[in-house]
C-alpha positions in Angstrom: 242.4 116.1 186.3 244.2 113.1 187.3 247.7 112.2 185.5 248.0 110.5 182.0 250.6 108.8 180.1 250.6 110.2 176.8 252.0 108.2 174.0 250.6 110.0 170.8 253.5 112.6 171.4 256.4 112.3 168.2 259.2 114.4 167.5 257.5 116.8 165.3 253.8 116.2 166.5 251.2 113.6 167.6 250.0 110.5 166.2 248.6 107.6 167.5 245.7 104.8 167.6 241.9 105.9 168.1 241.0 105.5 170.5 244.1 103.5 173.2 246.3 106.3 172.1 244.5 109.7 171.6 241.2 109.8 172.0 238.6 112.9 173.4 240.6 113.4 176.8 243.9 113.5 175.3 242.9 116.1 172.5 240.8 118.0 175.3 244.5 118.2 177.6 246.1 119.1 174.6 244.3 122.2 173.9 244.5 123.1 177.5 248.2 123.1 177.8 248.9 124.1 174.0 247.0 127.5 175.2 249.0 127.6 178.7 252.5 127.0 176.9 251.9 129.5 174.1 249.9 131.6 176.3 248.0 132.1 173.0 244.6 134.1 172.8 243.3 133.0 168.9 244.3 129.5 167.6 243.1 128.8 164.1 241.5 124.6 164.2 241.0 122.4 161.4 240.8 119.3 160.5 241.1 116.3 157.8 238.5 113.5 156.3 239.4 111.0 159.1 235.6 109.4 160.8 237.0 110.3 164.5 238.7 113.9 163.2 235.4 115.6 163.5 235.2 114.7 167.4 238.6 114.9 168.5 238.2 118.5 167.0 235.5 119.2 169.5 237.1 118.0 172.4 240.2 120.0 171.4 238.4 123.2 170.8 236.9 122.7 174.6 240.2 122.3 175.7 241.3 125.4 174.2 238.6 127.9 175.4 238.1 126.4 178.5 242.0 127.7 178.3 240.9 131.0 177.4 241.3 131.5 173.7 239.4 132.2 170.9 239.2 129.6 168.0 238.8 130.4 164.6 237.6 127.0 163.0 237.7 126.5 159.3 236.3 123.0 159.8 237.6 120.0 157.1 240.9 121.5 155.9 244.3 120.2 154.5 247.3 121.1 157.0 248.5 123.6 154.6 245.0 125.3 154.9 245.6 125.5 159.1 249.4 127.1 158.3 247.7 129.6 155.5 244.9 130.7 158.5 247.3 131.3 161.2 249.7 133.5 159.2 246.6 135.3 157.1 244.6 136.0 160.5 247.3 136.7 162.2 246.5 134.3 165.0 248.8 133.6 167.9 248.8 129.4 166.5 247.1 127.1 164.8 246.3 123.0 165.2 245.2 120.3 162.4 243.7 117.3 163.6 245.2 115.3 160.9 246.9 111.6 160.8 247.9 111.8 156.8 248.8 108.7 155.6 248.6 106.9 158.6 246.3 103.8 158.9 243.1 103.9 158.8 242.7 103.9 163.1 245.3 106.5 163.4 244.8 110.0 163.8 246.6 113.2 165.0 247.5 116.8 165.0 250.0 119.2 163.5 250.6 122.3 166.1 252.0 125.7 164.9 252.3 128.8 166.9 252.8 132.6 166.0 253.8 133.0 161.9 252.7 129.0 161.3 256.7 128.2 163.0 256.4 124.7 163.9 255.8 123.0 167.3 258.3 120.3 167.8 260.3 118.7 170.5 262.7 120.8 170.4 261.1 124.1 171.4 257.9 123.5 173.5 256.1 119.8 172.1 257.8 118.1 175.3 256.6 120.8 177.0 252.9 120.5 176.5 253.1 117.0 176.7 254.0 117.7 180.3 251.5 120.3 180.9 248.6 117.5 179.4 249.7 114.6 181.2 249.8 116.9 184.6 246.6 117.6 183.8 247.1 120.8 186.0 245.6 124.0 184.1 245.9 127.6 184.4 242.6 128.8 185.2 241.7 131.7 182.7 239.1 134.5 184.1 237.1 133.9 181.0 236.2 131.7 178.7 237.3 131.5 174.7 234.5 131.9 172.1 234.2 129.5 168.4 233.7 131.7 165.2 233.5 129.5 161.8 236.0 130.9 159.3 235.2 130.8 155.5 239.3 130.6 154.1 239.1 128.6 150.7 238.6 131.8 148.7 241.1 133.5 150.2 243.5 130.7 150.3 242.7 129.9 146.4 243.7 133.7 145.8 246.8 132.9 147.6 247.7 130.0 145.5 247.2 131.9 142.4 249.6 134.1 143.0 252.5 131.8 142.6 251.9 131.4 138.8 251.0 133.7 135.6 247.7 132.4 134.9 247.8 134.1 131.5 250.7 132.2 130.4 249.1 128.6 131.0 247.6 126.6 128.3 244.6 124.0 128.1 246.4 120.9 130.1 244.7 118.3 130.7 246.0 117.0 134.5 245.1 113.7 136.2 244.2 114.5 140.0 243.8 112.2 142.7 242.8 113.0 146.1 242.9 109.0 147.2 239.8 109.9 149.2 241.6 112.6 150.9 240.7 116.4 151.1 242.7 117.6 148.6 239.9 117.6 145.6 237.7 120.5 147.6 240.7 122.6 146.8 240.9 121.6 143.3 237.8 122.4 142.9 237.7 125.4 144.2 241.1 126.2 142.2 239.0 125.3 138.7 237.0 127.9 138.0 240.1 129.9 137.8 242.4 128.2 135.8 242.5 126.7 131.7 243.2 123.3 132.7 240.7 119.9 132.0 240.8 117.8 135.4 240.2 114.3 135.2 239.2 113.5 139.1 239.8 110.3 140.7 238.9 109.3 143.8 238.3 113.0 144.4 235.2 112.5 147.0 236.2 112.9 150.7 235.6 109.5 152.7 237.1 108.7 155.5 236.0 105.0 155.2 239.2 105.2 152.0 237.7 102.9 149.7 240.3 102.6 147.4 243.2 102.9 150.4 244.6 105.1 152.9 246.1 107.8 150.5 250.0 107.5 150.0 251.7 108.2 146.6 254.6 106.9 148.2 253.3 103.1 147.9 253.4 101.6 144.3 250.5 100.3 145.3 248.6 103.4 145.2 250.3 104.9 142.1 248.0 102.7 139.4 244.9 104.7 139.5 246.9 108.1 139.0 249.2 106.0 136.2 245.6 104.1 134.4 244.2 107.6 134.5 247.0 109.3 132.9 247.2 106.9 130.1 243.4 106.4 129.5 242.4 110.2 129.1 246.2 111.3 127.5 246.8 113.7 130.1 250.0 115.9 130.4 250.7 114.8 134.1 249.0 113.9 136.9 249.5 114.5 140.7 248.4 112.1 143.6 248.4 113.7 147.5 248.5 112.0 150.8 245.5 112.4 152.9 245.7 115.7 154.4 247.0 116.8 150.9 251.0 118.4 152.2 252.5 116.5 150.0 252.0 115.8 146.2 253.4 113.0 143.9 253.8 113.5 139.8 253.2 111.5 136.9 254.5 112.6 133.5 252.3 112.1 130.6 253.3 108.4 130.1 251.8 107.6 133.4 255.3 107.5 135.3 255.8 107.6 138.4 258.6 110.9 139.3 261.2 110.5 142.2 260.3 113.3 144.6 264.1 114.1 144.4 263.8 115.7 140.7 260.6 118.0 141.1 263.1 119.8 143.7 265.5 120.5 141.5 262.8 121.7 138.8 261.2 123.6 141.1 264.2 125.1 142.2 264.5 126.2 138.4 261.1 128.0 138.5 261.7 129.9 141.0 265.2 131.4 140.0 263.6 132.1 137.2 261.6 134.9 138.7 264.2 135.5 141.6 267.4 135.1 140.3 270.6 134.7 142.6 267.9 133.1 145.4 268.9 130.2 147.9 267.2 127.4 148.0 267.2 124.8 150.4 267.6 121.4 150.0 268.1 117.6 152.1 271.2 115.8 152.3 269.7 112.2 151.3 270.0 113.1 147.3 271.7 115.9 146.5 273.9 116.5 143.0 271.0 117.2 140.9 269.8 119.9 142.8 273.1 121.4 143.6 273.9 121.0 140.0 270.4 122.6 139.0 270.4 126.0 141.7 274.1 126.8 140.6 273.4 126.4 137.0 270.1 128.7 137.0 272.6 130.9 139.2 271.4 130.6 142.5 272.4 129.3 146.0 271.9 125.5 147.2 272.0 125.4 151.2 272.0 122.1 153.0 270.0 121.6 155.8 269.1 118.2 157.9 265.9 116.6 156.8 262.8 117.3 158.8 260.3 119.8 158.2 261.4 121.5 161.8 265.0 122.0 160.3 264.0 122.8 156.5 261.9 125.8 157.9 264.7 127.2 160.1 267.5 127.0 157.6 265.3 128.9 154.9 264.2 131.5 157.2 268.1 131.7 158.7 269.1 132.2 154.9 265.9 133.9 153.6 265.7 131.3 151.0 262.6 131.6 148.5 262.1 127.7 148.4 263.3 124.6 149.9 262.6 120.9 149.0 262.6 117.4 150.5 263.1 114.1 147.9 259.5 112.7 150.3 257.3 115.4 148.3 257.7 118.0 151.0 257.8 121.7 149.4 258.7 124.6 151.4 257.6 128.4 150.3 258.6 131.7 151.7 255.6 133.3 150.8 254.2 130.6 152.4 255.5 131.4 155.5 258.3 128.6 155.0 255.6 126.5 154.9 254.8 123.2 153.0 252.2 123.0 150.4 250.7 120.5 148.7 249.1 122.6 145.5 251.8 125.4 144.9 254.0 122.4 143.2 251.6 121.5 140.4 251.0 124.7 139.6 254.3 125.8 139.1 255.2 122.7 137.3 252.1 123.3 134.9 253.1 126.9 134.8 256.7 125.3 133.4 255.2 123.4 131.0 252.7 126.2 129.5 255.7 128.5 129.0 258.4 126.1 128.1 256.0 124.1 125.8 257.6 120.7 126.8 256.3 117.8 128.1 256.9 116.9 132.3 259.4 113.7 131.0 260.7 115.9 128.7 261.7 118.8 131.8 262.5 115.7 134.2 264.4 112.7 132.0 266.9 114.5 131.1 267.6 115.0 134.9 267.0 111.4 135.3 269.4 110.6 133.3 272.4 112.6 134.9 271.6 111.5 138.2 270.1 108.4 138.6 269.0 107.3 142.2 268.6 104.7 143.9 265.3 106.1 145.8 264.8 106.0 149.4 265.2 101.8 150.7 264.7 101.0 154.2 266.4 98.3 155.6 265.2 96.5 159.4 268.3 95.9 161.4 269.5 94.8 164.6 271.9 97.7 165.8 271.3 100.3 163.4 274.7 102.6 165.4 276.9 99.8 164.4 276.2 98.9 161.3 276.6 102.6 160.4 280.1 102.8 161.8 280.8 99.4 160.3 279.9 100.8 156.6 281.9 103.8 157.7 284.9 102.3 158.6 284.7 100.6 155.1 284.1 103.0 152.9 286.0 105.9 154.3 289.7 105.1 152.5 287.9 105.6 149.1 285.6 108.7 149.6 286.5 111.8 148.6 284.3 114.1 150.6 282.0 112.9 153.8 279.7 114.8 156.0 277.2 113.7 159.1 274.7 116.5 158.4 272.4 114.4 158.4 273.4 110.6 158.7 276.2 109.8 156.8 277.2 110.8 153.1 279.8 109.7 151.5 280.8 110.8 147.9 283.3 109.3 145.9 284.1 110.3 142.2 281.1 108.8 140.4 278.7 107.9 142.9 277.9 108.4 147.0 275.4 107.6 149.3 273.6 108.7 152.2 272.5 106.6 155.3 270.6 107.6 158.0 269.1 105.7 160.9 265.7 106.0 161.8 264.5 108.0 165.4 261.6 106.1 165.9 262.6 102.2 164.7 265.7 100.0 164.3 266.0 101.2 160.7 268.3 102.1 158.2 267.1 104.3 155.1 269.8 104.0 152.3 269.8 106.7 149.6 272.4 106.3 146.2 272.8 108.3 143.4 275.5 108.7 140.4 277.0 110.8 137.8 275.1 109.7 134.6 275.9 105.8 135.2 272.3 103.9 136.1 274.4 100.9 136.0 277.2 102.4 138.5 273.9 103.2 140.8 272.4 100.0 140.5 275.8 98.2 141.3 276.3 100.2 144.2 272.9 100.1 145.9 272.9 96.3 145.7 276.6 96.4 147.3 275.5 98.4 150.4 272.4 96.4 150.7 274.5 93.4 150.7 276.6 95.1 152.7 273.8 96.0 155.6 272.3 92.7 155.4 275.9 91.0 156.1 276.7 93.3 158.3 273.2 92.6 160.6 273.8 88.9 160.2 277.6 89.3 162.0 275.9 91.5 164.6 273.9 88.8 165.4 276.1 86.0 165.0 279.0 87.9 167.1 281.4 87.0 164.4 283.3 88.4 161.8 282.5 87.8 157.8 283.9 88.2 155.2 284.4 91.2 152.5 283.3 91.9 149.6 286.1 91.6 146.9 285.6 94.9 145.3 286.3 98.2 146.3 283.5 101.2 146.5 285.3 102.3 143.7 285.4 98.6 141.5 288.4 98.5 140.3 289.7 95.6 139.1 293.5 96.5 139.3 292.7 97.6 143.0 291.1 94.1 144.0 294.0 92.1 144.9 295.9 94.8 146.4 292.7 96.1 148.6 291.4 93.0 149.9 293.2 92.2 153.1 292.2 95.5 154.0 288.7 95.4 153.4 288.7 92.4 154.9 290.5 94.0 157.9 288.0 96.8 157.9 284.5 94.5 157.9 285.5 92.1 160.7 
């Protein structure tokens, strides 16, 4: 084959525009040198609801046993259903054709190897990028074989062995797939469990009628919210498209900050495991410490990224770990994410504990309030970050670069990272049961970044704010030559 420039390639997998960025030839090379890297002989292959997943699929599964190996294909799949086959068929890897909440012309794949541990650019995506665009194949002495694979059964087993069944009441949960392919597992999940569902959206179309699927928009929470309300339901839960992630509501229809089910999640757990680690991201952080040490377990930092999250639970054997983006990681999962094993264990909290989700979550809210994830677009992302570092660092009492940079102070702190992929930076603030302390400081570090961005492009210096990170008016006077100093 002749060489090709591949651009679907990311740091963690591929995605990319049907058909300019991956199309059949690139899935087809992709299969071809995932099976020469890995030298792999059985690759479990699904895929999600997307109109061109279905043949991207087939020109991947040529790829791969034209390679050699055998594919076990559980056709039209969430990601977490390709990371479940791999680990329960003990297959040498596994690939998802999946974009998740991509647009609508986007599509992908996730690729795992051996014990669903991720492929990423760090140990072997570069290299079968390589290998694909070379176009320059091992040639196998014979060829793989297809076997369709009937999982959901097994896989809803699976799931139900996270939570005491006989210890959940009648709920009554809101569930939206968004078009997605998360309702085929609810509904397989049904017949099993007490609860009423109240579906929306639930049928599988790749066309998204209502939108591409992403709990993360406001603009896709008011179905979940309307629904919620309208049928008096204890919670509801929303999922992206190829159903990794899911998003809560409480029974008033509110939207939850990802960064609070970890924490509550991290409860349920050491409930059944005391003295556990769990695992946790750097962007929001006190309630979850605060949470693990007081149900006596062990928080463990690690960077964010699914790639790192995975590694630092297995270094630390931790029995959960959990991103503030709706990312859940389970040991018995094989430090996977999951999209279903949440709810459960959150209605499994509510059964027992006979309180309501705002009831298990407010109080949380209320002790740390956040700020929630904002992205700002900037011009040099490096120096505005060394800029509010320069600032800020005479008044923090702790700072780390785990991930970014956090800065804590007594009542509040902050993370910032910049983004790998754009000239972005992604601004994270929490505080110590002050909302108004939180709100004061987000708005100064966004006035901050945007002031900062217009001296970058200006080429001149501006100047300071006349407060202090920790506003105090005694300290204003005294402080602001050197602020000053510190922002030019």
């Amino acid at each position: 084959m002749n060489h090709l420039d591949i651009l679907c390639f990311k740091s963690y997998d591929l995605r990319g525009k049907v058909p300019t960025e991956l199309n059949e030839d690139v899935a087809y090379r992709v299969g071809r040198a995932y099976v020469d890297f890995l030298k792999a002989k059985t690759v479990v292959v699904g895929h999600d609801i997307r109109l061109s997943s279905e043949s991207l699929t087939k020109a991947l599964i040529e790829g791969i046993t034209d390679a050699g190996a055998d594919v076990s294909f559980i056709g039209e799949c969430g990601t977490e259903e390709v990371y479940f086959g791999t680990f329960h068929l003990n297959a040498d890897g596994g690939i998802c054709i999946t974009a998740s909440h991509n647009p609508i012309d986007y599509n992908g794949m996730k690729l795992v190897r051996q014990g669903s541990r991720p492929v990423s650019s760090d140990n072997g995506l570069l290299d079968i990028k390589e290998i694909a665009e070379k176009g320059v194949f091992t040639e196998p002495a014979n060829k793989g074989s297809v076997t369709a694979v009937s999982l959901r059964d097994d896989y809803v087993t699976h799931l139900l062995e996270y939570i005491d069944v006989s210890q959940l009441k009648p709920l009554r949960i809101v569930c939206n797939a968004g078009n997605g392919g998360a309702g085929a597992v609810i509904d397989a999940l049904e017949p099993h469990l007490p609860f009423e569902f109240i579906k929306v959206h639930h049928d599988a179309d790749g066309n998204f009628p209502n939108g591409i699927p992403n709990p993360l928009l406001p603009e896709r929470r008011q179905a979940t919210t309307d629904a919620v309300k309208e049928h008096q339901a204890d919670f509801g839960i929303a999922w992206d498209g190829d159903f990794d992630r899911c998003f809560f509501f409480d029974e008033a229809g509110n939207f939850i900050e990802g960064y609070y089910l970890v924490g509550l999640l991290a409860k349920s757990f050491l409930q059944k495991s005391p003295g556990s680690t769990i695992v946790h991201d750097p962007r929001l952080t006190w309630n979850t410490v605060d949470e693990v040490k007081q149900a006596g377990g062990i928080p463990m930092q690690s960077k964010t990224g699914h790639a790192f999250i995975k590694a630092s639970m297995r270094e630390h054997d931790a029995i959960y770990g959990g991103e503030m983006s709706a990312h859940h990681y389970f040991r018995d999962f094989a430090y996977c994410d999951n999209g279903n094993i949440p709810w459960l264990l959150v209605a499994e909290l509510i059964s027992q504990e006979g309180n309501s989700l705002s009831t298990l979550v407010n109080d949380r809210v209320s002790l740390f309030p956040c700020s929630g994830e904002i992205n700002n677009t900037v011009s040099d992302p490096k120096l505005i970050m060394q800029r509010i570092h320069d600032y800020y660092l005479p008044y923090a009492t702790h700072k780390e670069n785990v991930d970014g940079l956090s800065m804590a102070f007594s009542q509040w702190r902050f993370n910032l990272r910049m983004s790998s992929t754009e000239p972005v930076l992604r601004l994270n603030v929490e505080s110590r049961q002050d909302v108004t302390l939180m709100k004061e400081k987000t708005a100064e570090m966004l006035d901050f970044i945007k002031r900062f961005d217009l001296v970058e492009e200006a080429s001149s210096p501006e100047t300071a704010p006349e407060t202090s990170p920790e506003t105090s008016p005694e300290k204003e006077n005294s402080e602001e030559k050197t602020q000053e100093s510190a922002i030019a």
